[in-house]
DRENLUM-491380 format. One line per 3 residues: number of its first residue (from 1); for each residue x, y, z of N, C-alpha, C. Coordinates in steps of 0.001 Angstrom, whole numbers, plus 500000, padded with zeros to 6 digits. Layout:
<nodes>
NUM> X/Y/Z/X/Y/Z/X/Y/Z; ...
</nodes>
This chain:
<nodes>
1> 765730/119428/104809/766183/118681/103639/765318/119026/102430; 765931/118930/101148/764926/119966/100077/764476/118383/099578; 763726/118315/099069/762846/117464/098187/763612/116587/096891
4> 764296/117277/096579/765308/116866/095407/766123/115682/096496; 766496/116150/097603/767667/115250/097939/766746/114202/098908; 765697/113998/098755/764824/112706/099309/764894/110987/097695
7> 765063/112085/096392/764903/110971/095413/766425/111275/094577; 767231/110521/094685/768470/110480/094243/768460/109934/092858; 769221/110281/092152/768905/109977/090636/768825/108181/090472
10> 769547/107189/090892/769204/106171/090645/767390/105812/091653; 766594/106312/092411/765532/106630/092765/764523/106974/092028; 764831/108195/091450/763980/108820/090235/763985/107759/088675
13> 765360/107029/088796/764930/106234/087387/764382/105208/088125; 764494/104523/088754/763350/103366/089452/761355/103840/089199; 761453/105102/089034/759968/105478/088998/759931/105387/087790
16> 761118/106378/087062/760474/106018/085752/760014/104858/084908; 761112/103833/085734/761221/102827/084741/759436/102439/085221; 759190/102258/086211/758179/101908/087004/756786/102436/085679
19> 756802/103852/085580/755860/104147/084570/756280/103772/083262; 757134/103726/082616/757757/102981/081237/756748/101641/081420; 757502/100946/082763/756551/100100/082376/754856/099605/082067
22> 754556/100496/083029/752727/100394/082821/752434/100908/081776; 753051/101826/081001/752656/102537/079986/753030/101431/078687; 753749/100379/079045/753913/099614/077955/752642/098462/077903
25> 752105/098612/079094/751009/097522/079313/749462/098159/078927; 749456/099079/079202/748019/099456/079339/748322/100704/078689; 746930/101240/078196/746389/102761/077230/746627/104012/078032
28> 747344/104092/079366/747582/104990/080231/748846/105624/079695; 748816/107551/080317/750238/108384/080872/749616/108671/082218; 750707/107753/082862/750675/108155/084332/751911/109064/084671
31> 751855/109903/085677/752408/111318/085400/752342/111110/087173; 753639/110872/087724/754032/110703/089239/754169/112509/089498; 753775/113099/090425/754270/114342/091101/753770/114343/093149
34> 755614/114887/093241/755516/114976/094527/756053/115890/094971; 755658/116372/095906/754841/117875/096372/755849/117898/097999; 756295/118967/098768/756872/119125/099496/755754/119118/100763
37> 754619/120006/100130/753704/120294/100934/752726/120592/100030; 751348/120359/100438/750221/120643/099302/749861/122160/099863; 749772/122440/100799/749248/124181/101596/750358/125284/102529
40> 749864/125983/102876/750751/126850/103663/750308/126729/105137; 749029/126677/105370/748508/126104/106673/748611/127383/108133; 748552/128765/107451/747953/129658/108805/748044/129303/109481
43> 746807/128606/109391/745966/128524/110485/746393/128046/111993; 747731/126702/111486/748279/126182/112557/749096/127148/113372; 749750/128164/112645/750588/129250/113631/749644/129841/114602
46> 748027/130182/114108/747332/131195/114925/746786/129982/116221; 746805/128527/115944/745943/128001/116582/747453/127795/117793; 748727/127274/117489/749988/127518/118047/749779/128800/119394
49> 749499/129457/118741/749368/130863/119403/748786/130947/120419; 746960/130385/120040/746550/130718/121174/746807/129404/122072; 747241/128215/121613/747354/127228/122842/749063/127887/123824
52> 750347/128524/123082/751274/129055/123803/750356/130280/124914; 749352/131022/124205/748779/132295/125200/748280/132044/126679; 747604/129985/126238/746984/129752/127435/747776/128956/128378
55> 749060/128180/127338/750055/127380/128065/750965/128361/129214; 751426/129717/128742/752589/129842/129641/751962/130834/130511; 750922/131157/131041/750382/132078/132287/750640/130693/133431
58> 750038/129255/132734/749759/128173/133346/751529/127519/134407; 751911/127827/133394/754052/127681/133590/753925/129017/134790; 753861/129801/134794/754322/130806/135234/753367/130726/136791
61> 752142/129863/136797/751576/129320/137817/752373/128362/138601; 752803/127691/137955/753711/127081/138735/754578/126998/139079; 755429/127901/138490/756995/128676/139040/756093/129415/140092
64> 755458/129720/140595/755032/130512/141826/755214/129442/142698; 754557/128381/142334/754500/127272/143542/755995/126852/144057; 756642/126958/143060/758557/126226/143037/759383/127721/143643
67> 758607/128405/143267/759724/129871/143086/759799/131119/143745; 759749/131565/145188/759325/133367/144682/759797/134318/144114; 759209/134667/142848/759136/135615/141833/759495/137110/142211
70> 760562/137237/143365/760580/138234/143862/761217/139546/143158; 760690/140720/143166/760780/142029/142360/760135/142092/140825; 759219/141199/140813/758611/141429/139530/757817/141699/139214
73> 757192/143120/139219/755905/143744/139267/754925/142833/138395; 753881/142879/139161/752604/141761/139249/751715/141670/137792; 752182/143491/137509/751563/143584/135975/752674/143249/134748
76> 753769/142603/134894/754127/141765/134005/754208/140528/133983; 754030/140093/135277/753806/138823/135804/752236/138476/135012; 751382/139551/134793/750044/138993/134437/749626/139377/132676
79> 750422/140216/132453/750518/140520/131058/751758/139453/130078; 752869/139526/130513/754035/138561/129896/753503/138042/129199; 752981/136613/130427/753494/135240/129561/752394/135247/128572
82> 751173/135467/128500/750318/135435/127410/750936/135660/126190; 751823/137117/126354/752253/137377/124977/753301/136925/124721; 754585/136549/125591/755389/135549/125297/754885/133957/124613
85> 754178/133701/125145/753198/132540/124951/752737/131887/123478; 752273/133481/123157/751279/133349/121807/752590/133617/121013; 753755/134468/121017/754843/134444/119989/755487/133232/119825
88> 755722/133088/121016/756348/131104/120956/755614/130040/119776; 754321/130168/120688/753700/129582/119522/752897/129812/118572; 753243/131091/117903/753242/130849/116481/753901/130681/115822
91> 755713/130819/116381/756230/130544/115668/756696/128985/115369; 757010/128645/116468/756980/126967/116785/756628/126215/115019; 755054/126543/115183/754556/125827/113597/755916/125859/112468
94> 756280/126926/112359/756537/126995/111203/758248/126463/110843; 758722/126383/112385/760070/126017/112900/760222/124220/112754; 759251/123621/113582/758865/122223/113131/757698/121930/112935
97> 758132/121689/111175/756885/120779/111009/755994/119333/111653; 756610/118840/111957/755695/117720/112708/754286/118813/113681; 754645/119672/114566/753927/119958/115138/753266/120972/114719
100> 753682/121534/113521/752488/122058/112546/751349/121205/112140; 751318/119831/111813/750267/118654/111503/749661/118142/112309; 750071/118402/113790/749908/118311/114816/748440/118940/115354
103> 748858/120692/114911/748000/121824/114798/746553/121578/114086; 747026/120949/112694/745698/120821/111610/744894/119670/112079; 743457/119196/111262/742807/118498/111736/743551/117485/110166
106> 742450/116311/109964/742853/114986/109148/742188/115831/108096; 741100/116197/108317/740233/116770/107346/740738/118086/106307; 741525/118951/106688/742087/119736/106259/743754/119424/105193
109> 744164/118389/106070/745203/118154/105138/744430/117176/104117; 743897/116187/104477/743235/115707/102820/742768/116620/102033; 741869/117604/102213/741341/118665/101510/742063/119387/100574
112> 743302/119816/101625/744623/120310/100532/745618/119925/099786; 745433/118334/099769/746253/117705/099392/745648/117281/097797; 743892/117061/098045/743208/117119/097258/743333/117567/095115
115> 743020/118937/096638/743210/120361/095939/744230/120661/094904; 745758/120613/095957/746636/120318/095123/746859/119591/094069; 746517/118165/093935/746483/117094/092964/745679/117421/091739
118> 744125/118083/091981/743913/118604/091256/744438/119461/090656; 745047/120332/090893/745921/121961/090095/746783/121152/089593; 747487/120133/090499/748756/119825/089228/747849/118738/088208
121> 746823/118336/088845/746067/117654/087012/745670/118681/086009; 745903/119978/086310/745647/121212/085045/746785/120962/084744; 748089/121853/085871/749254/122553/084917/750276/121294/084566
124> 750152/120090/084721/750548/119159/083959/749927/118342/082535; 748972/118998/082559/748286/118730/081310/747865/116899/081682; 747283/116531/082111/747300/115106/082400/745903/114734/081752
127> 745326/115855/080982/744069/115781/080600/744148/115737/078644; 745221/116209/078403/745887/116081/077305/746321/114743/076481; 745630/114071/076433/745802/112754/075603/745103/112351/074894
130> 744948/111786/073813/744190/111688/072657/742545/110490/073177; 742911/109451/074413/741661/108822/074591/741383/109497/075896; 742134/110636/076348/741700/110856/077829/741846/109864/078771
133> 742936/109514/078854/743895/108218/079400/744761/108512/080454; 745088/109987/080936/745983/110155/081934/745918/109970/082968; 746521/109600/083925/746083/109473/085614/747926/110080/086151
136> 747423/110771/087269/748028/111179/088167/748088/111216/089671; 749903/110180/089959/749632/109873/091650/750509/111079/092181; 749793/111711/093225/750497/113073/093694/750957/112810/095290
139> 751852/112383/095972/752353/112478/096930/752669/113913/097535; 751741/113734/099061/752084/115315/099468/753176/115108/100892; 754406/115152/100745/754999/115177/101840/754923/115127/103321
142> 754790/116514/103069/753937/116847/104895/752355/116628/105187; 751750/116266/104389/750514/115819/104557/750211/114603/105325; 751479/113703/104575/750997/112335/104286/750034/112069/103512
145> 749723/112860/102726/748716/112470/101902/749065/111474/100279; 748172/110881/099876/748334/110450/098329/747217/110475/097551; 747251/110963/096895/745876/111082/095906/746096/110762/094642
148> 745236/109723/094146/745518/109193/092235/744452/109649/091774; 744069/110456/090456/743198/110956/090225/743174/110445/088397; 742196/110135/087837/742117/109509/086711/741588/110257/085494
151> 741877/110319/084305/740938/111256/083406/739397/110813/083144; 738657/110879/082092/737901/110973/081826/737582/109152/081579; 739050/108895/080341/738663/107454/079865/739004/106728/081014
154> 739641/106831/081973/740278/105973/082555/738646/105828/084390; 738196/106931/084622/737578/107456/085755/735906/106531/084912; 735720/106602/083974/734570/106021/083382/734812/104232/083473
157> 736212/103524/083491/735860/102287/083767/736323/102001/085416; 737215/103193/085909/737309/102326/087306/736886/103541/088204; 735950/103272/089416/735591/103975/089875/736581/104966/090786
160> 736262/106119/091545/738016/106537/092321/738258/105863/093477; 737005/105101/094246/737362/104515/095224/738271/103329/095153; 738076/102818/093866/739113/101993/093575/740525/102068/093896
163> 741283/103426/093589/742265/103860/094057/742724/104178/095484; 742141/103583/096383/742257/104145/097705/742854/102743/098569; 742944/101830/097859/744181/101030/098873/745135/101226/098302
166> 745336/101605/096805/746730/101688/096505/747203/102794/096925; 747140/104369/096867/747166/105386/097742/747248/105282/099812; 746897/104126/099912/746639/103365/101462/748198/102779/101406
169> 748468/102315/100371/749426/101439/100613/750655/102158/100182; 751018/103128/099263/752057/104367/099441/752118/105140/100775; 751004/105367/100889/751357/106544/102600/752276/105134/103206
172> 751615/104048/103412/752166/103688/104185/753353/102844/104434; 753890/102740/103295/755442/103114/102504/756178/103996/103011; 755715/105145/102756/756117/106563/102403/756659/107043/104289
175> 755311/106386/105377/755669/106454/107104/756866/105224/107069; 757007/104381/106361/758043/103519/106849/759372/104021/106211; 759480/104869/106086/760698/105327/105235/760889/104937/103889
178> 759882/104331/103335/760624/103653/101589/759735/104512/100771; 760103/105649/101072/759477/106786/099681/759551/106417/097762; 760994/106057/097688/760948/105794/096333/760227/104229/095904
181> 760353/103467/096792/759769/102536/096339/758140/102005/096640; 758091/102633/097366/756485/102547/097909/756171/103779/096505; 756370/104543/096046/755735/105354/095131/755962/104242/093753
184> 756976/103381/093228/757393/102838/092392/756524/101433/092646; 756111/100930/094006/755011/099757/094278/753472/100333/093676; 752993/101847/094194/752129/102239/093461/751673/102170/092103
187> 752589/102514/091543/752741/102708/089835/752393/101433/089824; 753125/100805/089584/752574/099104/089323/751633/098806/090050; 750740/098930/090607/749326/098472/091529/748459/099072/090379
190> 748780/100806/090186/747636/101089/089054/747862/100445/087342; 748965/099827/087509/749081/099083/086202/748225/098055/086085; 748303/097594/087433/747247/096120/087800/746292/096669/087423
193> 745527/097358/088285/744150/097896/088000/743813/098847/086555; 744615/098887/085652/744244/099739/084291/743908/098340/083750; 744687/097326/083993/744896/095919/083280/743286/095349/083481
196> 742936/095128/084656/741912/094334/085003/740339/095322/084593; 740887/096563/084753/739817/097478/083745/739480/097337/082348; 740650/096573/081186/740584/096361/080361/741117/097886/079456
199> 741925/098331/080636/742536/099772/079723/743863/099436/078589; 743964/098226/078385/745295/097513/077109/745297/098548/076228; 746779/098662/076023/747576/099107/075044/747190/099253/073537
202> 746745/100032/072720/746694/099682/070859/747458/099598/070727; 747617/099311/069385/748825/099470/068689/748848/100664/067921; 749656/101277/067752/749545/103035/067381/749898/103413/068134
205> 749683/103826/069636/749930/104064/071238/751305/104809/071040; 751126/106241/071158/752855/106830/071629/752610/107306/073098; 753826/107622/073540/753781/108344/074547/753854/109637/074578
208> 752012/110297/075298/752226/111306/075208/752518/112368/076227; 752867/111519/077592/753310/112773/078310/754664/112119/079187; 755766/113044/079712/756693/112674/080088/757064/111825/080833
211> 757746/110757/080703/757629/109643/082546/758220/110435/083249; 758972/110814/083692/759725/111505/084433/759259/111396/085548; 759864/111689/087171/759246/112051/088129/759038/113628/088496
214> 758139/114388/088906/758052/115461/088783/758255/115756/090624; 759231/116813/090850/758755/117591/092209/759333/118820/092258; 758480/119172/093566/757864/120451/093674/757904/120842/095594
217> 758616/122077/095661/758504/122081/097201/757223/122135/097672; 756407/122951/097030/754895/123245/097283/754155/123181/096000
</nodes>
């Protein structure tokens, strides 16, 4: 399923309205982007690999016990399944994802999910605002990850750990199936918290970066 057809247009205006609104409350552009996947993840095909190399000699142990293997010279019997094994699974990863995440550790998908959030806080310009006011919540699909990351004005009154039940509380939205609105419960949580920071609105205040929801397969 592509990414587009997870947020259906009455979905996508629920977010916006969601940032319309905080942005009418507080000195923030919050700038939603969600991500199909934050990495490409190798690593899980090669690690796939070698657990298929060591899984199917093990199969093929026990079709001996069930089976006799009769006319099948002994040196493909002992060469095969390894390499049947390791093709299976590398490809496996890339066939279903679940058991690609499966493959990675916790540590690696936060890392890249990170990562990601950061790059899209460059090429979205989220750093671009006249008090240094932008914050960005980046949902990574296959991660499960969420990361809110704050600019300069906004990271100087609330610390980032601050952001980590509301990011706590999208993932876990996001596992119960309510993607658009667990991302649209977010938005308003960091409205709370710009509020209680004392990040209020001037008067002068335009909007300077798009509400829109932004996504991205990778």
């Amino acid at each position: 399923m592509k990414i587009q057809e997870l947020f259906p247009e009455a979905t996508a205006e629920a977010i916006r309205r969601a940032v319309e609104e905080v942005e009418r409350q507080a000195a923030a552009e919050v700038v939603p982007v969600v991500v199909g996947a934050a990495g490409t993840y190798p690593q899980a095909a090669w690690r796939g690999a070698a657990l298929g190399a060591l899984a199917a000699p093990l199969v093929v142990a026990l079709l001996h016990r069930l089976v006799e293997l009769w006319g099948v010279p002994w040196e493909l019997q002992l060469l095969l399944p390894p390499a049947l094994g390791a093709a299976v699974g590398f490809l496996l990863p890339s066939l279903f994802p679940p058991l690609a995440r499966l493959l990675l550790f916790r540590e690696e998908l936060e890392t890249q999910a990170r990562e990601r959030a950061e790059h899209a806080f460059l090429t979205e310009e989220v750093f671009a605002t006249r008090e240094r006011t932008g914050m960005l919540i980046l949902v990574a699909l296959f991660e499960r990850q969420v990361v809110v990351l704050g600019d300069k004005g906004i990271a100087a009154r609330i610390p980032q750990e601050r952001w980590r039940a509301i990011a706590d509380g999208v993932a876990q939205g996001i596992r119960k199936g309510k993607l658009g609105e667990a991302l649209a419960w977010g938005i308003r949580q960091c409205g709370v918290l710009l509020q209680e920071a004392g990040i209020a609105r001037k008067p002068g205040d335009v909007n300077e970066l798009a509400d829109q929801l932004r996504l991205e397969e990778r």
